[in-house]
C-alpha positions, 0 to 999 in steps of 0.5 A: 326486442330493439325499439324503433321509432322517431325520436322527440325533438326536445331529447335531441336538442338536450343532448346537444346542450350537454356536449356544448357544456362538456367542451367549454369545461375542458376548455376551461381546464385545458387553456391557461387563462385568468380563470382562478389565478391572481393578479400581480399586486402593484409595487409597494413601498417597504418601511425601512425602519423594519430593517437594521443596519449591520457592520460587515467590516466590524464583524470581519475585522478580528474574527478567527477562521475555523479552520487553522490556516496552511500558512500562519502568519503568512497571507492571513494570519487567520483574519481578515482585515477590511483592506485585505484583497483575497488572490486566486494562487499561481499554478505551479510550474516547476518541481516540488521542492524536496525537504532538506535534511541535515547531513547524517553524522559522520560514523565514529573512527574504529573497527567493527569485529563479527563472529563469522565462525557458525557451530555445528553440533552434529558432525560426523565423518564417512569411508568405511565400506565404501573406499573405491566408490567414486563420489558425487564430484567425478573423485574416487574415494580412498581414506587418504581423500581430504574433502566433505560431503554436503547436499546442495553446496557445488562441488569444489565449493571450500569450507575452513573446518576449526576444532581443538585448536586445528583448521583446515580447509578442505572441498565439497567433494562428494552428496551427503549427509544421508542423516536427519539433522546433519549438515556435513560428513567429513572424508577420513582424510580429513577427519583424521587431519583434525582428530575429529572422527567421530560424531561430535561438535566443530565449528566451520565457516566459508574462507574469506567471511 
């Protein structure tokens, strides 16, 4: 059950001290003032014999950079003098200049020789059973037919043959050989110009290498 009744005059007047002392706190708080802070201490003069005089120039004069210098001997020579005058570079505004290298010696006088033969070890030759047959190159095959047949050369393309002291050279007339590890099959025609029919070793080379 609330209590109803007049309150005291005195408890009236206590709660309204509080609340004034609450807001002068905060106020106190809340505005900067001298409160707890301490006045600047007026200017004091300070004894120069607490201090000893040092030769800057004695200390500079001599003293080795720790880091070696782009260009030795040059502006600093990696010290500084007292009389030395540090100045900011010029912006570049031309091209950097290319290093300059002596000429290459001049190749001596003779002639450079090179094997351009290649060896073939597995070469055979092709016709039996399929004379009258027309080849990969628009030809007809027949045993008097000098040429050879390869797998991705051009047709027409000409290979120089070399075996027991004979050459000839002789087209690509025909695709083949159909063999693991062989590279060229010879036409009758052509074997028999070299005495070269049967499965054996030849050099070869392109005319003109």
């Amino acid at each position: 059950m609330p209590i109803r009744g007049k309150v005291p005059s005195d408890v009236r007047r206590l709660k309204v001290v509080v609340s004034v002392a609450l807001i002068a706190m905060l106020a106190s708080v809340a505005v900067p003032g001298p409160v707890g802070s301490r006045v600047p201490s007026p200017a004091a003069t300070v004894d120069p014999g607490l201090f000893q005089r040092v030769e800057v120039a004695a200390l500079a004069r001599g003293t080795a950079m720790t880091i070696n210098p782009q260009d030795p001997g040059a502006r600093s020579a990696g010290s500084l003098d007292q009389g030395s005058t540090i100045v900011e570079p010029d912006l570049r505004t031309g091209p950097f200049l290319a290093p300059i290298r002596d000429a290459q010696p001049a190749p001596s006088a003779g002639a450079v020789s090179k094997n351009v033969w290649r060896h073939d070890s597995n070469i055979s030759w092709y016709g039996p059973r399929l004379y009258g047959n027309g080849t990969a190159c628009g030809q007809t095959l027949t045993k008097a037919l000098v040429g050879v047949a390869h797998r991705t050369l051009p047709c027409g393309t000409l290979v120089t043959f070399r075996y027991g002291g004979k050459t000839l050279t002789v087209p690509v007339v025909d695709r083949g050989p159909y063999v693991s590890g062989r590279t060229w099959d010879l036409t009758y025609g052509a074997c028999s110009k070299l005495a070269h029919c049967f499965t054996g070793s030849i050099d070869w080379k392109f005319p003109g290498s």
